[in-house]
C-alpha positions as CSV (number, residue, x, y, z in Angstrom):
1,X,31.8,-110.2,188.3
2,X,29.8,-106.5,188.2
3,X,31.5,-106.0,185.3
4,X,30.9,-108.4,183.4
5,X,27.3,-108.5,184.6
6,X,26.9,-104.9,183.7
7,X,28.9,-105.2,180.2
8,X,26.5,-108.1,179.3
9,X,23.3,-106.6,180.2
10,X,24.3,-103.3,178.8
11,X,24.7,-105.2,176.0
12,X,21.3,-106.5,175.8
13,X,19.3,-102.8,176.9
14,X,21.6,-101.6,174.1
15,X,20.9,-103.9,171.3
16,X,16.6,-103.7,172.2
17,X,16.8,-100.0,172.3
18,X,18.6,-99.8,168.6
19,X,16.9,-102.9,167.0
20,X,13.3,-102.2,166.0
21,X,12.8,-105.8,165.6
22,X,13.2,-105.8,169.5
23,X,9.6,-104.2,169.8
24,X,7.2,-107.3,171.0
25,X,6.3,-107.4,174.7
26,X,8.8,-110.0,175.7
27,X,11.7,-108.4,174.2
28,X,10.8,-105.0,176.1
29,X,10.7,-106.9,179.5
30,X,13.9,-108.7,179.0
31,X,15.6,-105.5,178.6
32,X,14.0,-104.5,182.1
33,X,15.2,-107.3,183.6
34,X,18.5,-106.5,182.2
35,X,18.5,-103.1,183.0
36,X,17.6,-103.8,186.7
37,X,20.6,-106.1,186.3
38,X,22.5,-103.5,185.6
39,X,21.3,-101.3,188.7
40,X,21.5,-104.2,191.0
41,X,25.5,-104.9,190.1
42,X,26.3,-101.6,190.6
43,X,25.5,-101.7,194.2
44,X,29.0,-102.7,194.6
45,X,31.1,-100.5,193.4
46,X,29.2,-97.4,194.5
47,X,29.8,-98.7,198.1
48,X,33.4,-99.6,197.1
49,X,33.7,-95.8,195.9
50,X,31.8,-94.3,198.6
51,X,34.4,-95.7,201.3
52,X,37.5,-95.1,199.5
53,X,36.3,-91.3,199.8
54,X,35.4,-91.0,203.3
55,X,38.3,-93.6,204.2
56,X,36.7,-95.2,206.9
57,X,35.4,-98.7,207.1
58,X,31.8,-97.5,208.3
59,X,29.4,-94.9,207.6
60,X,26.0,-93.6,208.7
61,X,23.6,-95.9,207.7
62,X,21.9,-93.3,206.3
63,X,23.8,-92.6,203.7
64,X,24.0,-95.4,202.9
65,X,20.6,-95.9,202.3
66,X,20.4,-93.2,200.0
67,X,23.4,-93.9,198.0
68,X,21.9,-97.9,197.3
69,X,18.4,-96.4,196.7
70,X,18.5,-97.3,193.1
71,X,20.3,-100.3,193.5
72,X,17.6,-101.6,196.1
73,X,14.6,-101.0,194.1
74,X,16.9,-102.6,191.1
75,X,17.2,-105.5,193.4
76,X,12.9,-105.4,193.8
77,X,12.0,-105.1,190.2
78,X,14.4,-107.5,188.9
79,X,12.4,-110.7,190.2
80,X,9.1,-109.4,189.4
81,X,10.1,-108.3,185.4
82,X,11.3,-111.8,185.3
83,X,8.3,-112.8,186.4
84,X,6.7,-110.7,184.0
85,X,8.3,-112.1,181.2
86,X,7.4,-116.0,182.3
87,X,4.1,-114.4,182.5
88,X,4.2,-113.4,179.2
89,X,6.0,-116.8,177.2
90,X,3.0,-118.5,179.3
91,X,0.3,-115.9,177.4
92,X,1.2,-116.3,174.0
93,X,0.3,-119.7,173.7
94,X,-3.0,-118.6,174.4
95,X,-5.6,-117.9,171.3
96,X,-6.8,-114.0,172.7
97,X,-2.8,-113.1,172.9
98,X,-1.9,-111.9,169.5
99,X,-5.5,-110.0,169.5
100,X,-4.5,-108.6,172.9
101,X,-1.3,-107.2,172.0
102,X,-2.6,-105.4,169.2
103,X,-5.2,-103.6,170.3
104,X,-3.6,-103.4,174.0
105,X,0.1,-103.6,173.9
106,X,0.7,-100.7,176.4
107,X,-1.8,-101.4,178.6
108,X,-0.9,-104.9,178.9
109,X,3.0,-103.5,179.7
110,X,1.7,-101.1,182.3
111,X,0.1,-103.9,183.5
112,X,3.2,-106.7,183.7
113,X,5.4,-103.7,184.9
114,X,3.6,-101.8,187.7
115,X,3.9,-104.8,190.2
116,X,6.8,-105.3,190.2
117,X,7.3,-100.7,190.9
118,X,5.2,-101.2,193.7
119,X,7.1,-103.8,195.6
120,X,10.3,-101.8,195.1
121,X,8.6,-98.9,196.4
122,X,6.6,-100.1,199.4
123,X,10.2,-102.0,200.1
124,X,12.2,-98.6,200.1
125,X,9.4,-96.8,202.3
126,X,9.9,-99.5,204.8
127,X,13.6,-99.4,204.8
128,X,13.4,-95.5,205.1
129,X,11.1,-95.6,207.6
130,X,12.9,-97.5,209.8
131,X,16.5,-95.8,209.2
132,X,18.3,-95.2,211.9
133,X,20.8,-92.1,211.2
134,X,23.1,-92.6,214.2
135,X,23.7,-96.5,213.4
136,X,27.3,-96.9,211.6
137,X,27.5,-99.8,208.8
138,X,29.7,-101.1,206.4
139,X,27.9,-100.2,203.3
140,X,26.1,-102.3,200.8
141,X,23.1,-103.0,199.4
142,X,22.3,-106.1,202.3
143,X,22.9,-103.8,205.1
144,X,20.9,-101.4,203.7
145,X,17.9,-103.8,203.8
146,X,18.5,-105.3,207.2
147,X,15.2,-105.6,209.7
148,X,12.1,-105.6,208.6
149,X,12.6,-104.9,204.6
150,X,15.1,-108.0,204.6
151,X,12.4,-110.1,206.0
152,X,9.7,-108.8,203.6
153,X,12.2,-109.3,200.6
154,X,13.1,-112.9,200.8
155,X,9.3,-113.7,201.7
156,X,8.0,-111.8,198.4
157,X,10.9,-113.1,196.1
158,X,10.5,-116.9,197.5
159,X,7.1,-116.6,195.9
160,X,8.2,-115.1,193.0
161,X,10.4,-117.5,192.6
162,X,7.7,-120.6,193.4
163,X,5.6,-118.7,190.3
164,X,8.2,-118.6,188.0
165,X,9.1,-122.3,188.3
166,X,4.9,-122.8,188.0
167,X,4.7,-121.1,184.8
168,X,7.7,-122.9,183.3
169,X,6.5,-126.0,184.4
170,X,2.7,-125.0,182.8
171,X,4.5,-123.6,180.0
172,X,6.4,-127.3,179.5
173,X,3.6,-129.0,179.6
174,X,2.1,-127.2,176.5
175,X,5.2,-126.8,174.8
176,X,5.5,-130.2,172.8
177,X,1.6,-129.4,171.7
178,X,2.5,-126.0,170.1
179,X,3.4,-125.4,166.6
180,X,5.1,-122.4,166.3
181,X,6.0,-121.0,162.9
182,X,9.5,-120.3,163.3
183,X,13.1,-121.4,165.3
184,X,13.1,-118.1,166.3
185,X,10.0,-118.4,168.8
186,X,11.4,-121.0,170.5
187,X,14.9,-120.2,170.6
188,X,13.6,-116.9,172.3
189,X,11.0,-119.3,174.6
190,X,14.0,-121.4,175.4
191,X,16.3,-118.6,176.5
192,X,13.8,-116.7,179.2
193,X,13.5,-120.4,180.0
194,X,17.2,-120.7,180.9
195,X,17.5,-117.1,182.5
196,X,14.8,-118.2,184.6
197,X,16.0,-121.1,185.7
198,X,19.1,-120.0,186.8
199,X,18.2,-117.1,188.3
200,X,15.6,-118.8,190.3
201,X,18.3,-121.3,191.0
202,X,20.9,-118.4,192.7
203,X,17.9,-116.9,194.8
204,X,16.9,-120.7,196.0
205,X,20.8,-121.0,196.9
206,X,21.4,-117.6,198.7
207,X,18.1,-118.2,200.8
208,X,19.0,-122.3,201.5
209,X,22.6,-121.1,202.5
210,X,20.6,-118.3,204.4
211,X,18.6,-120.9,206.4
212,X,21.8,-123.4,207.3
213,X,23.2,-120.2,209.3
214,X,20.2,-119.7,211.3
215,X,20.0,-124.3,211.5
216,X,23.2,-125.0,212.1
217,X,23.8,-121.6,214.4
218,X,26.7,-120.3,213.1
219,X,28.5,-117.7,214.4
220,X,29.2,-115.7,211.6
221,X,28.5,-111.5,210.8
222,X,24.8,-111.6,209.6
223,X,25.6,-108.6,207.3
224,X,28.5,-110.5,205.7
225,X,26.6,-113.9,205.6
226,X,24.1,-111.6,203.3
227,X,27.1,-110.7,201.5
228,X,28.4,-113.9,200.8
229,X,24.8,-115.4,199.8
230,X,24.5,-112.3,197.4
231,X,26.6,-113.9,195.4
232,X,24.5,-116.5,193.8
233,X,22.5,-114.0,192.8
234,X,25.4,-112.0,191.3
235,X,26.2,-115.1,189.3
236,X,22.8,-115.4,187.8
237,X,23.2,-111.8,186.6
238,X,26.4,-112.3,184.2
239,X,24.7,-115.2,182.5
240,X,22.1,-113.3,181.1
241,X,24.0,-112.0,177.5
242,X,25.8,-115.5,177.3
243,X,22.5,-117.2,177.3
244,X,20.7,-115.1,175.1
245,X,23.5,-115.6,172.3
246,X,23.9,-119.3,172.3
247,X,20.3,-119.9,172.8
248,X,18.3,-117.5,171.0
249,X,18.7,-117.5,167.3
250,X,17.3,-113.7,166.8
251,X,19.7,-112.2,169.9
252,X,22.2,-113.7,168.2
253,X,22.2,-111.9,164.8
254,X,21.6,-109.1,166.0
255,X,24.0,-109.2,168.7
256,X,26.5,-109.7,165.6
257,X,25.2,-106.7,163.4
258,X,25.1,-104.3,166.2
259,X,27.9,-105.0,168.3
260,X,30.1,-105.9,165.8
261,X,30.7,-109.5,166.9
262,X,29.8,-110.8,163.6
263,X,32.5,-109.0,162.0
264,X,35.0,-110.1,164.3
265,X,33.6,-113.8,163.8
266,X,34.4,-112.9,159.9
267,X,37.7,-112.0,160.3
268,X,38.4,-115.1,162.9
269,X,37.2,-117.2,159.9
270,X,39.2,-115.4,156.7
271,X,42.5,-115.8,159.4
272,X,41.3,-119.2,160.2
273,X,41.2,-120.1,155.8
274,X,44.2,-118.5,154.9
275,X,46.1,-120.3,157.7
276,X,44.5,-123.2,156.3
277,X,45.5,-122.3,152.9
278,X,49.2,-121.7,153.6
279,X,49.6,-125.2,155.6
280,X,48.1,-127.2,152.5
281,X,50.3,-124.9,150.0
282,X,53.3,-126.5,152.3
283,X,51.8,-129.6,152.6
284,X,51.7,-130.1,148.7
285,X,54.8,-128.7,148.4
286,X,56.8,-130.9,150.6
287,X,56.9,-133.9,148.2
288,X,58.4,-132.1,145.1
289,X,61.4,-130.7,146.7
290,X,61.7,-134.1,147.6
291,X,61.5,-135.4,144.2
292,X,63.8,-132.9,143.2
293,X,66.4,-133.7,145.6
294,X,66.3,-137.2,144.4
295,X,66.6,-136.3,140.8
């Protein structure tokens, strides 16, 4: 699953960094979003590494800490660029938008993204401020987060989440009055749509089957309880590239002209017609060795 969250999300950095039709507001915060992605799955495998060198099942918390640093303030700004994108789609309906961007398209970025930096941050100082160096965890991202930045987390990204279903809900409510001048608009609207959605959908999911341990009292490791609801969220994450290419017209093509899947797709097709081609030639030539026979 990391891998093919990275892969896909690399895909989509990769593609907005080449593509200089990529350039508008939106398409700059998706790749954020994807890039956190990409930060957030590689919590993983960095702990995965990590152990394999010391060989031992726990380490100093510490450490641990340090090594997930990115990962966590991945994990912070991920939400809040998503946010920043719904933000955004919900904007550029408005009439002072296109007049906006132009004259302030990197103030108004600064703007969308500098949240979203200062939650990480203020979450990392917390969680380095109350590191404890002699403590011995498994590591990962969750334990790395446990106490107080935990509880700050899930608080701030619940209400991310309520604000990104609000301004999908506000942006559905206008959409049927807009007329926008191409598919391509709302091909693009309907994919952060989806993305939203479903990542909003994984967070709900991780914090309801977060909530039944503390209901129902279960006695069950809270670190790997966190582990195991982290994984809704790590779902989310890989559906980001598969989205954006069956929903968004201009991903799409250039997904195809820059990654090369459009010429694969071309030589899928000419296999695909010759086969064709060879079956009717046999097809049609059935009958006349039969009429020959008979003669």
């Amino acid at each position: 699953m990391p891998a093919i969250a990275f892969i896909g999300n690399g895909a989509v950095v990769y593609v907005t960094i080449r593509s200089k039709t990529l350039r508008s507001p939106c398409n700059l915060l998706i790749a954020l979003v994807s890039l956190s992605d990409m930060v957030v799955v590689c919590a993983e495998p960095i702990a995965t590494i990590f152990h394999n060198i010391v060989r031992s099942e726990t380490v100093p918390r510490s450490i641990c800490t340090y090594l997930e640093l990115p990962s966590m303030f991945a994990a912070c700004t991920s939400p809040m660029f998503l946010l920043a994108t719904t933000i955004d789609r919900r904007l550029c309906i408005m009439t002072f938008y296109d007049a906006m961007i132009a004259s302030y398209s990197k103030y108004y970025l600064v703007a969308q993204i500098l949240p979203g930096c200062i939650f990480a941050i203020a979450v990392e100082v917390i969680a380095l401020k109350d590191l404890n160096a002699e403590k011995q965890v498994m590591c990962s991202l969750e334990s790395t987060m446990m106490g107080t930045p935990s509880i700050m987390y899930v608080k701030t990204i619940l209400i991310v989440c309520l604000l990104i279903v609000l301004c999908n809900a506000s942006f559905l409510l206008f959409l049927r009055k807009l007329r926008m001048s191409s598919g391509v608009s709302k091909s693009v609207h309907r994919s952060v749509f989806v993305i939203c959605m479903t990542v909003v959908l994984g967070y709900f999911c991780a914090v309801f089957i977060f909530s039944l341990r503390e209901a129902l009292n279960l006695d069950v490791d809270l670190l790997n309880w966190s582990i195991f609801t982290g994984l809704f969220c790590n779902l989310a994450y890989c559906f980001n590239f598969f989205v954006y290419y069956i929903n968004s017209k201009e991903y799409r093509a250039i997904f195809d002209d820059l990654l090369g899947i459009g010429h694969m797709k071309a030589l899928l097709c000419r296999r695909k017609r010759i086969g064709d081609q060879q079956v009717a030639t046999l097809q049609n030539a059935r009958p006349n060795n039969h009429v020959t026979h008979g003669i």
